[in-house]
Backbone as XML, in Angstrom:
<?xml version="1.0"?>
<chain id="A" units="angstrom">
  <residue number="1" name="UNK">
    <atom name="N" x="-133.984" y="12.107" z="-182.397"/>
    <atom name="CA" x="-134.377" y="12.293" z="-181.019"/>
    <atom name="C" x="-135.910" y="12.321" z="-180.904"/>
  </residue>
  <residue number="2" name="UNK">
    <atom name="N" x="-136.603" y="12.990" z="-181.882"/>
    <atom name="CA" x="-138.053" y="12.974" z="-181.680"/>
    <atom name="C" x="-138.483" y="11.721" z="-181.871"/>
  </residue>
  <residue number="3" name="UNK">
    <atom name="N" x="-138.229" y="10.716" z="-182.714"/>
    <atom name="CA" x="-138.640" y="9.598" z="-183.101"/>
    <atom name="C" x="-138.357" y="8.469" z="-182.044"/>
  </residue>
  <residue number="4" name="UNK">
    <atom name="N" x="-137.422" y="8.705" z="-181.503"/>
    <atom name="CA" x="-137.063" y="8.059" z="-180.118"/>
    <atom name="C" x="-137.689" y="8.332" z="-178.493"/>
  </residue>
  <residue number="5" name="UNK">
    <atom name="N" x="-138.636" y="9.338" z="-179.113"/>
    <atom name="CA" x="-139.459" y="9.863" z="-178.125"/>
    <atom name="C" x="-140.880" y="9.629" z="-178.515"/>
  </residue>
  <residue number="6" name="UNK">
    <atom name="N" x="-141.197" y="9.628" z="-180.017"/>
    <atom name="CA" x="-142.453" y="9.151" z="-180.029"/>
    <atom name="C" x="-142.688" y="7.239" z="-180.039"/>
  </residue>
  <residue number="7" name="UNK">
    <atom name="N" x="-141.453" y="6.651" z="-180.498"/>
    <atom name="CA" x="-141.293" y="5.238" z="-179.916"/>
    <atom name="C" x="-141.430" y="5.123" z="-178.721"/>
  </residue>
  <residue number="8" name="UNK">
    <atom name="N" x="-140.918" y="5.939" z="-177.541"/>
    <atom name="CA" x="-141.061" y="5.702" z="-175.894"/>
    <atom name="C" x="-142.284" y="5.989" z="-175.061"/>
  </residue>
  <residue number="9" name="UNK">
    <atom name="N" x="-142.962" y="7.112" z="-176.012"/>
    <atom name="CA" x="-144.206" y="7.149" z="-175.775"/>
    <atom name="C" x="-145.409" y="6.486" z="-175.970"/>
  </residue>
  <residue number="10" name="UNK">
    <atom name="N" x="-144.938" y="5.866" z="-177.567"/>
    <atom name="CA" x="-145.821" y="4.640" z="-177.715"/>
    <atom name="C" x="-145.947" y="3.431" z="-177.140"/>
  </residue>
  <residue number="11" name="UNK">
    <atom name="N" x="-144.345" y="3.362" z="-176.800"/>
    <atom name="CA" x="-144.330" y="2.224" z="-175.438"/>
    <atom name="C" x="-145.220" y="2.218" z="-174.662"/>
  </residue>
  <residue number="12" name="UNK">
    <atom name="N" x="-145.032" y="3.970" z="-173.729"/>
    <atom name="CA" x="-146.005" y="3.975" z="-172.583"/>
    <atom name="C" x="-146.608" y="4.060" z="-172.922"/>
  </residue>
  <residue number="13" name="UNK">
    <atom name="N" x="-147.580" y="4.288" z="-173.621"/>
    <atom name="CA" x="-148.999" y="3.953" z="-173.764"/>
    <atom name="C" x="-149.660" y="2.363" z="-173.938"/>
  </residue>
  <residue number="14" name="UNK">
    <atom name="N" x="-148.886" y="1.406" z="-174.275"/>
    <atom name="CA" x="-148.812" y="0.329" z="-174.531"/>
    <atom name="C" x="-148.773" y="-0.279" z="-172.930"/>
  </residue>
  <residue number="15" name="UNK">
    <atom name="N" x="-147.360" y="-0.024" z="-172.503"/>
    <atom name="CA" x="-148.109" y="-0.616" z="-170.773"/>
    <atom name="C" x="-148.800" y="0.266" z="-170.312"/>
  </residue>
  <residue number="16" name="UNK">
    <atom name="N" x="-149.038" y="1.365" z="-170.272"/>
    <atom name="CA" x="-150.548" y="1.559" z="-169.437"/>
    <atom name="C" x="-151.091" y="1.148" z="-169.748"/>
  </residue>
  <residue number="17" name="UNK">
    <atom name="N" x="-151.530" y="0.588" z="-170.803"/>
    <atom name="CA" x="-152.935" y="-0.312" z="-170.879"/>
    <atom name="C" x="-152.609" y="-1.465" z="-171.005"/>
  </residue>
  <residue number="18" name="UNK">
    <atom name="N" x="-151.523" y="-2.394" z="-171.088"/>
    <atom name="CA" x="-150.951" y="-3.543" z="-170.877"/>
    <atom name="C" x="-151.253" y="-3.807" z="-169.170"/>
  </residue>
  <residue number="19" name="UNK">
    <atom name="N" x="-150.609" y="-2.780" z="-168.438"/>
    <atom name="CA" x="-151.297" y="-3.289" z="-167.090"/>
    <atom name="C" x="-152.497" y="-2.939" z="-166.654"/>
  </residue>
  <residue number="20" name="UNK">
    <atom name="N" x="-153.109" y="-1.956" z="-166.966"/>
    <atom name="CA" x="-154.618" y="-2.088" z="-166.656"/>
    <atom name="C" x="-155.449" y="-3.184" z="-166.386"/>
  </residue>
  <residue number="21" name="UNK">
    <atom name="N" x="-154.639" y="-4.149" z="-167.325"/>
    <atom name="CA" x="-155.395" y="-5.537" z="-167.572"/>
    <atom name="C" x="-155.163" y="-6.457" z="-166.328"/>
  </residue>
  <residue number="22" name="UNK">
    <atom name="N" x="-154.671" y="-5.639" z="-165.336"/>
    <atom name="CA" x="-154.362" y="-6.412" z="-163.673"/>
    <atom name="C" x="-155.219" y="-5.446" z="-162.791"/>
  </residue>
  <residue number="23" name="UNK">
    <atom name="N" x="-155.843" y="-4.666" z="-163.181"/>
    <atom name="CA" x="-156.462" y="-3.983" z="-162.495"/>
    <atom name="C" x="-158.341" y="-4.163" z="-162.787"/>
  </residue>
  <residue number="24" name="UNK">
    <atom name="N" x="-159.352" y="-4.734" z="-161.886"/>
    <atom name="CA" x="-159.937" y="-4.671" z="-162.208"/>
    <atom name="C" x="-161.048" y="-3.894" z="-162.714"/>
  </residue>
  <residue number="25" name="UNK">
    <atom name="N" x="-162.300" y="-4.123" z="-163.646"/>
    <atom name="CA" x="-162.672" y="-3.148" z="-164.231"/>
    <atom name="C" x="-163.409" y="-2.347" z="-163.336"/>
  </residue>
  <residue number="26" name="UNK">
    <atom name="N" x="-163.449" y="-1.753" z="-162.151"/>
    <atom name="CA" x="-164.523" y="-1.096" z="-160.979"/>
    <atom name="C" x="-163.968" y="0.113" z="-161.125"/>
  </residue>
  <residue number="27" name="UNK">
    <atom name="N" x="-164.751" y="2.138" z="-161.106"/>
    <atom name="CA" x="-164.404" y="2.771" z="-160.961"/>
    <atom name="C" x="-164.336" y="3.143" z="-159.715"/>
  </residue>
  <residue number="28" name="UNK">
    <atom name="N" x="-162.988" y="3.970" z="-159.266"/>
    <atom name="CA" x="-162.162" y="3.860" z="-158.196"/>
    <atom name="C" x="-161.298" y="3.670" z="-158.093"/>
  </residue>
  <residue number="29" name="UNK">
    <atom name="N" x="-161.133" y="2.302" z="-158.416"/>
    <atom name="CA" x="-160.642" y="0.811" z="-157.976"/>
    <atom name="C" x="-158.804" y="1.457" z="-158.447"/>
  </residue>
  <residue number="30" name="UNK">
    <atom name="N" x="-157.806" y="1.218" z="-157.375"/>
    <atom name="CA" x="-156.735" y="1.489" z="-157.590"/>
    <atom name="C" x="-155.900" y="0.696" z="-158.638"/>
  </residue>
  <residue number="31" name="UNK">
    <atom name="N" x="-155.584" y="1.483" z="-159.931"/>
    <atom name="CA" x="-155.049" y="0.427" z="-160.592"/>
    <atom name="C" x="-153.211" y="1.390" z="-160.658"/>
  </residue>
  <residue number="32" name="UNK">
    <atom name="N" x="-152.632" y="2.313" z="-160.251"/>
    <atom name="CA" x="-151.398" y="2.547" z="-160.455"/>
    <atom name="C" x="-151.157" y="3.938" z="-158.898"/>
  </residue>
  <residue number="33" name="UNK">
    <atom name="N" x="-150.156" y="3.949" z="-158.857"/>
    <atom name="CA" x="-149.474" y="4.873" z="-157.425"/>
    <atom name="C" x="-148.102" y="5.892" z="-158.062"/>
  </residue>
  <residue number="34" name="UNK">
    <atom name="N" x="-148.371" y="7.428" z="-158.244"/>
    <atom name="CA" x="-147.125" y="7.784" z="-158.441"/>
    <atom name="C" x="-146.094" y="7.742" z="-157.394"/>
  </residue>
  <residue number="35" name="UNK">
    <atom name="N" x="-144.859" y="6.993" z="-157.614"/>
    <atom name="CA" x="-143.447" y="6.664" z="-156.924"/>
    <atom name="C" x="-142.577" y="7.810" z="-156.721"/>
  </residue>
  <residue number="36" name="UNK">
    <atom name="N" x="-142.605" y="8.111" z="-157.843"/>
    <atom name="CA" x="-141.333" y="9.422" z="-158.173"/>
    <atom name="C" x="-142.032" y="10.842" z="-158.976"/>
  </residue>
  <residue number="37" name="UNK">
    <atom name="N" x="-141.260" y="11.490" z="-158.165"/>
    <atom name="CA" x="-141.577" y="12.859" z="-159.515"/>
    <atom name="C" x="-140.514" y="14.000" z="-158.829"/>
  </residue>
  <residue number="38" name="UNK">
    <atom name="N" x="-140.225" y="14.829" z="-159.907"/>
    <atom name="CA" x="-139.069" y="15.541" z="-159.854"/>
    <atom name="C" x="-139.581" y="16.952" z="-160.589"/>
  </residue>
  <residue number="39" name="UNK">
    <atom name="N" x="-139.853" y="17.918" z="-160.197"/>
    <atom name="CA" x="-140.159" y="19.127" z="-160.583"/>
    <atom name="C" x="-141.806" y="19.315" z="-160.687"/>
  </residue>
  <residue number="40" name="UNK">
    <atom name="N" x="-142.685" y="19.647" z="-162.027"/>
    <atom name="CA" x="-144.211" y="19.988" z="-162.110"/>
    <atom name="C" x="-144.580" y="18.686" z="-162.492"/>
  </residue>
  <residue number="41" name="UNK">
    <atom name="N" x="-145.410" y="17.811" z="-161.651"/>
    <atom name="CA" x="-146.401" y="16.718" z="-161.535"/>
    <atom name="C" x="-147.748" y="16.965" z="-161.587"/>
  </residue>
  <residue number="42" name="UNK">
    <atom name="N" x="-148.447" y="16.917" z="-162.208"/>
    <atom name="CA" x="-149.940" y="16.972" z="-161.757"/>
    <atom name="C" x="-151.026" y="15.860" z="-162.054"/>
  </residue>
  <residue number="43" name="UNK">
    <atom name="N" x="-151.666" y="15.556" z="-161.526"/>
    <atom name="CA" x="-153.034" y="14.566" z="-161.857"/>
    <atom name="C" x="-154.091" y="15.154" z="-162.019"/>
  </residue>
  <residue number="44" name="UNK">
    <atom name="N" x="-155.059" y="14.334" z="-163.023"/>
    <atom name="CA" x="-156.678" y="14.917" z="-162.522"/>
    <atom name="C" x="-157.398" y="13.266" z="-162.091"/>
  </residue>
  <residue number="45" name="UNK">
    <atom name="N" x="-157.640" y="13.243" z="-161.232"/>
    <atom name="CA" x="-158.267" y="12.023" z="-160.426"/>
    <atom name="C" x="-159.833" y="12.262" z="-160.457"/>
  </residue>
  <residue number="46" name="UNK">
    <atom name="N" x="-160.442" y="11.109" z="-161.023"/>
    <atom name="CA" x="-162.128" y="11.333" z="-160.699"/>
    <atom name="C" x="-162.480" y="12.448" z="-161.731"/>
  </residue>
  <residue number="47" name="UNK">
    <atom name="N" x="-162.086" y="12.714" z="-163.067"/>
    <atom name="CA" x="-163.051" y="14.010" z="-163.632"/>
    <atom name="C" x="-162.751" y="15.341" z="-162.956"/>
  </residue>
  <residue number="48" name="UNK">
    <atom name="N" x="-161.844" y="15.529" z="-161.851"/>
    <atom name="CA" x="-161.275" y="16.890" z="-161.168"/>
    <atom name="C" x="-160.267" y="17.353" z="-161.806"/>
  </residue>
  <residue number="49" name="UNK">
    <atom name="N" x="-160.413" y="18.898" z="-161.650"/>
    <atom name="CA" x="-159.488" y="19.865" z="-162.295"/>
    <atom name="C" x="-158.121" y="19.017" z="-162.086"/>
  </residue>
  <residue number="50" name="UNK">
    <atom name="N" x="-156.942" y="19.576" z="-162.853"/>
    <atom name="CA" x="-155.359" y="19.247" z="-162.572"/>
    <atom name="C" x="-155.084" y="19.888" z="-161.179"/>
  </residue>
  <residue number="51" name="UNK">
    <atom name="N" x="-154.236" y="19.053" z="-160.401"/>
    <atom name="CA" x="-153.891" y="19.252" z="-159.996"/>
    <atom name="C" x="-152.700" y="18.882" z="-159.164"/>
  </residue>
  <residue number="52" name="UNK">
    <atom name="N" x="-151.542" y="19.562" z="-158.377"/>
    <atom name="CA" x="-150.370" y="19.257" z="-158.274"/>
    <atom name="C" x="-150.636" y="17.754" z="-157.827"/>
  </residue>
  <residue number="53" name="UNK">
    <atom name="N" x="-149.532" y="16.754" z="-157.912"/>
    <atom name="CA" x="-149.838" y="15.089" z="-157.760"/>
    <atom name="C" x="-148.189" y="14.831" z="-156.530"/>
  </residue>
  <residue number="54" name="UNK">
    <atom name="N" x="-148.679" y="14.807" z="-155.341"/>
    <atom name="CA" x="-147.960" y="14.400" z="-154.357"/>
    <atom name="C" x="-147.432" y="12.767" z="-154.353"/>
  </residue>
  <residue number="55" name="UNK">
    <atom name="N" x="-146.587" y="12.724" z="-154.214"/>
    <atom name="CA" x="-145.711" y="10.996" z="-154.233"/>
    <atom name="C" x="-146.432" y="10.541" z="-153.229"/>
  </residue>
  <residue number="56" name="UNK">
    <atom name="N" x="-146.867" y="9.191" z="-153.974"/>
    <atom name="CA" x="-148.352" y="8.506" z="-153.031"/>
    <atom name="C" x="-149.809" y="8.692" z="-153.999"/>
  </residue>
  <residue number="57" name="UNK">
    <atom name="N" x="-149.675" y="9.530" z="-154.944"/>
    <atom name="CA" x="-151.178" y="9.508" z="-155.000"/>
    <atom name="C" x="-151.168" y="8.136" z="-155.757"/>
  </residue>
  <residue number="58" name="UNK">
    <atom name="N" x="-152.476" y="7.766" z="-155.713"/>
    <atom name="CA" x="-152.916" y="6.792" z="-156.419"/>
    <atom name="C" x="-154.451" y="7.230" z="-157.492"/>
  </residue>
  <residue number="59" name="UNK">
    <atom name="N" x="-153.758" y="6.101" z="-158.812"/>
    <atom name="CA" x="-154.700" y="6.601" z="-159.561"/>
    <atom name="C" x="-155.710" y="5.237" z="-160.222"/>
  </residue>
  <residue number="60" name="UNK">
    <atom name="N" x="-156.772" y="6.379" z="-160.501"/>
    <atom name="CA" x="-158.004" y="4.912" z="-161.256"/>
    <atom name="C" x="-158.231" y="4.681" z="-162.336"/>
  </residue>
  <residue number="61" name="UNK">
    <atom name="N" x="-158.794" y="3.820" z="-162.866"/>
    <atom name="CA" x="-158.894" y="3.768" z="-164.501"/>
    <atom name="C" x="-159.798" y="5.370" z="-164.616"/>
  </residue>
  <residue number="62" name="UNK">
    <atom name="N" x="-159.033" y="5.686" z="-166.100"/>
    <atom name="CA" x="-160.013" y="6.777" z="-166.794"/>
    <atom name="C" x="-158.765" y="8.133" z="-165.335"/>
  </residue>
  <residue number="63" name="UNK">
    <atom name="N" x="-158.269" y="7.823" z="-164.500"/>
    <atom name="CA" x="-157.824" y="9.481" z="-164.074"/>
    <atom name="C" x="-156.087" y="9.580" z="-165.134"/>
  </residue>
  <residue number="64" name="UNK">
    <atom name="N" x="-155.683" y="10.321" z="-164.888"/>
    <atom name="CA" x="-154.735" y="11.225" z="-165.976"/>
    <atom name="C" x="-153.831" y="11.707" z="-164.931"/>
  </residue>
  <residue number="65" name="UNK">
    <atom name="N" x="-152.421" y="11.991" z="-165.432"/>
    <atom name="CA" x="-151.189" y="12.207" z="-164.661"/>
    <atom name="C" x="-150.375" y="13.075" z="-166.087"/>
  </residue>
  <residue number="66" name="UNK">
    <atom name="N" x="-149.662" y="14.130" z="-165.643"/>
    <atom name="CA" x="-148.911" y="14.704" z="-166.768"/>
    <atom name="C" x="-148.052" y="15.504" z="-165.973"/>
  </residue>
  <residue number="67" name="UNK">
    <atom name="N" x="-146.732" y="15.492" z="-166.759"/>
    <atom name="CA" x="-145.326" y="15.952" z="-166.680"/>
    <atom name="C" x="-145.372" y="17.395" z="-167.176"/>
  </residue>
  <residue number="68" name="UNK">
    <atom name="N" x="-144.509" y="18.201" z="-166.222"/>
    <atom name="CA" x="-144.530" y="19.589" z="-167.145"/>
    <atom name="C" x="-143.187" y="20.207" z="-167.663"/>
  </residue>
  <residue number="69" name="UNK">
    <atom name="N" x="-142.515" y="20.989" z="-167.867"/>
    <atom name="CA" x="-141.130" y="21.466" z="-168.543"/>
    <atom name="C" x="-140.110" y="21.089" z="-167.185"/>
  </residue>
  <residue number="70" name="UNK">
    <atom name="N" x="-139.480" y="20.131" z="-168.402"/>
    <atom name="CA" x="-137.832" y="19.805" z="-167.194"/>
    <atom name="C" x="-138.560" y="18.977" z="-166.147"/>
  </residue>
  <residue number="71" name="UNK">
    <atom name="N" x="-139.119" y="18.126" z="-166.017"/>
    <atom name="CA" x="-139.826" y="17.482" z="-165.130"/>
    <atom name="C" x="-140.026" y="15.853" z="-165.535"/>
  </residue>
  <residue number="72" name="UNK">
    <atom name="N" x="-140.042" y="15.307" z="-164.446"/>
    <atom name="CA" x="-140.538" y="13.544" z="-165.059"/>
    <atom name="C" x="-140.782" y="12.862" z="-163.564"/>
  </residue>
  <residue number="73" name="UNK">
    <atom name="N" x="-141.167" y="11.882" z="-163.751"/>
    <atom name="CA" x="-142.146" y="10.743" z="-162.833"/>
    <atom name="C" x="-141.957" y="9.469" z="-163.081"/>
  </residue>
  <residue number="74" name="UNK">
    <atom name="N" x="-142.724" y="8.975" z="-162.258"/>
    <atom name="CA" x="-142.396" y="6.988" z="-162.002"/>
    <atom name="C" x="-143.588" y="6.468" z="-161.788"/>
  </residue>
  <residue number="75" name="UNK">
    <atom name="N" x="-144.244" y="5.880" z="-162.303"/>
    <atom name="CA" x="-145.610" y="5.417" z="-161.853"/>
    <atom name="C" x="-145.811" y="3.902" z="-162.033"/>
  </residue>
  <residue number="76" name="UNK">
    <atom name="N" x="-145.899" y="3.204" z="-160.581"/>
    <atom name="CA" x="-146.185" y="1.611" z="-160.176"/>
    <atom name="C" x="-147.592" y="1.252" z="-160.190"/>
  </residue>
  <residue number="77" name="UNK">
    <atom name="N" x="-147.848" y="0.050" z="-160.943"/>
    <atom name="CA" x="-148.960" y="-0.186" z="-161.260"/>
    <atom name="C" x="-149.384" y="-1.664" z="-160.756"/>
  </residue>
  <residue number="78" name="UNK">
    <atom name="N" x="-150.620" y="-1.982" z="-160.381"/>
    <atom name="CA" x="-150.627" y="-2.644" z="-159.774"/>
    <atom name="C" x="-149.962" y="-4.518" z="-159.951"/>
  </residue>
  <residue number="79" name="UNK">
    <atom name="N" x="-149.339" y="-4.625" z="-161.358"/>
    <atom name="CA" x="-148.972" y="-5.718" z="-161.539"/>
    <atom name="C" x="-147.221" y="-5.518" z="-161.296"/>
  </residue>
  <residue number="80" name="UNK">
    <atom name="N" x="-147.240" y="-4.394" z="-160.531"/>
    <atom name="CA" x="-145.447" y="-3.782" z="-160.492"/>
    <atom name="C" x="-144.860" y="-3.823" z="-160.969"/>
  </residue>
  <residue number="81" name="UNK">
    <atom name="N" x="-144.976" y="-3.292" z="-162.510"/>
    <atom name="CA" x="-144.400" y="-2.602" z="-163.398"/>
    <atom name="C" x="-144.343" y="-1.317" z="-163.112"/>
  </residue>
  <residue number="82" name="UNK">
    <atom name="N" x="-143.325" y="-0.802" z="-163.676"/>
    <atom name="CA" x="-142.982" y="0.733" z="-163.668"/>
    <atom name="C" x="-143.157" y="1.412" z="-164.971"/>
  </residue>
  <residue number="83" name="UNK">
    <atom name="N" x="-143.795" y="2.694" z="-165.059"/>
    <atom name="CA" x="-143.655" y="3.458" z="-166.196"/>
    <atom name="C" x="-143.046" y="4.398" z="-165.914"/>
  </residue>
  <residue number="84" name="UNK">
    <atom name="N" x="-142.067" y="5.318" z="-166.660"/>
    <atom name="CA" x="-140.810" y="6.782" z="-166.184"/>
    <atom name="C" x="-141.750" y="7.808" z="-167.170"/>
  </residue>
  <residue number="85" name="UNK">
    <atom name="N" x="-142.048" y="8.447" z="-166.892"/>
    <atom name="CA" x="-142.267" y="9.569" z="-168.029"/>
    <atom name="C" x="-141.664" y="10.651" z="-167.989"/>
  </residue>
  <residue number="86" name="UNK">
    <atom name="N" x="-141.328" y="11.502" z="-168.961"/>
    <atom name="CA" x="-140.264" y="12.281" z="-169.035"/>
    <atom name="C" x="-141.293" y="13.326" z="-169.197"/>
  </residue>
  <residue number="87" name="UNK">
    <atom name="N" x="-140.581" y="14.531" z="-169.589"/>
    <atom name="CA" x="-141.230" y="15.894" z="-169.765"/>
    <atom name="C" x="-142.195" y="16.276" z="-170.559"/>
  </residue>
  <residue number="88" name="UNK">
    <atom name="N" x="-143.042" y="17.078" z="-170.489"/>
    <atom name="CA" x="-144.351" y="16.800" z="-171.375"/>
    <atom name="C" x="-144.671" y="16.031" z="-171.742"/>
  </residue>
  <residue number="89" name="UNK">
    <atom name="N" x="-145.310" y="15.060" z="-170.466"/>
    <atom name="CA" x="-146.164" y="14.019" z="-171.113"/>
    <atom name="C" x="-147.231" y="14.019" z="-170.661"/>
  </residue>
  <residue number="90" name="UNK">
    <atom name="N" x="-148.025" y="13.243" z="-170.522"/>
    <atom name="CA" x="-150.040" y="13.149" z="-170.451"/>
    <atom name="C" x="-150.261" y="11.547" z="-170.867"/>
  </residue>
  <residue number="91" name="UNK">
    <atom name="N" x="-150.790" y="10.954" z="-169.585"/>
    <atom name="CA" x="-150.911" y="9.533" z="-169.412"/>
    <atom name="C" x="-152.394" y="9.841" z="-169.053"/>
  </residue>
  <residue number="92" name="UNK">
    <atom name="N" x="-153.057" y="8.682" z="-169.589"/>
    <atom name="CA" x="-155.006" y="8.138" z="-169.231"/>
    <atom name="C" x="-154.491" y="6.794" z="-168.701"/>
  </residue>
  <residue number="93" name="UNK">
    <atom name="N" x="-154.806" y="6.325" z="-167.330"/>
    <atom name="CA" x="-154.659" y="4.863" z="-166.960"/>
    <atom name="C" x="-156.746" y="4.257" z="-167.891"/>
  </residue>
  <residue number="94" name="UNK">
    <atom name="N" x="-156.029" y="3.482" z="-168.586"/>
    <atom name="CA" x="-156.874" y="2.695" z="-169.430"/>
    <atom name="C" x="-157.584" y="1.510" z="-168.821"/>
  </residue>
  <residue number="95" name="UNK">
    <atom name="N" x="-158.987" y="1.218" z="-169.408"/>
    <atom name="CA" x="-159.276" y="0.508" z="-168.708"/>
    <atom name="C" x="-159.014" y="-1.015" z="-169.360"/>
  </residue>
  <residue number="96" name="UNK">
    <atom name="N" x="-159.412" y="-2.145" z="-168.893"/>
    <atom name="CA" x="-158.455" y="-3.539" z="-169.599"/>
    <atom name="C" x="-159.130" y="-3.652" z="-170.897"/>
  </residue>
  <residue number="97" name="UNK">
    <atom name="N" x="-158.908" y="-4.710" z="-171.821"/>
    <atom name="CA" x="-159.570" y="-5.034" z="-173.271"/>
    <atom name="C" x="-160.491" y="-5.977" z="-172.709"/>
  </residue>
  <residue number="98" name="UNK">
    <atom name="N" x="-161.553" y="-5.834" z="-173.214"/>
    <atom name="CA" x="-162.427" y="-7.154" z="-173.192"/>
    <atom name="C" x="-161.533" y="-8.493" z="-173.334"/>
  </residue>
  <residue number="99" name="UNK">
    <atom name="N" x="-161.909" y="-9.974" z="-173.004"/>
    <atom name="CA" x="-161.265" y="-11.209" z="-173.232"/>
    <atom name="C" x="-162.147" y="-11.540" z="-175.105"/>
  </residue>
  <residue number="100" name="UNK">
    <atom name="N" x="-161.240" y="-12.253" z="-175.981"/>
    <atom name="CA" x="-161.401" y="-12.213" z="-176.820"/>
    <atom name="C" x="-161.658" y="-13.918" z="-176.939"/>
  </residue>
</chain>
């Protein structure tokens, strides 16, 4: 079970920064929107303390979103993909890779 959780996490971390790469590089600049959340949600947007994350917020490269006990979320990004995160988790929307 843990290993199936640190595989799902490595996922998400993989598209968050898989779609970042549709978001351009400007700070601000909307690159994902939480959809869903079900119990303790919080964001820190802009370098600001945590705080509770209302369905609708939208987030920028570099802000942070995390799940708390018995709790999970949905977060649409701007290439509309979905990420689910489950309970204790802690997401950084990343910014894209340089072109190689």
């Amino acid at each position: 079970m843990f290993m199936g959780r640190l595989l799902l996490l490595g996922l998400g971390f993989t598209l968050v920064h898989w779609s970042s790469l549709q978001a351009k590089d400007v700070p601000g600049a909307r690159a994902a929107v939480l959809v869903e959340k079900e119990n303790s949600v919080d964001a820190q947007v802009s370098g600001s303390t945590w705080k509770a994350a209302p369905v609708g917020v939208e987030l920028a490269i570099s802000d942070k979103l995390r799940t708390g006990e018995f709790s999970r979320a949905a977060v649409r990004f701007t290439d509309l993909s979905m990420l689910r995160l489950d309970e204790l988790t802690t997401i950084e929307i990343s910014p894209p890779l340089a072109a190689d």
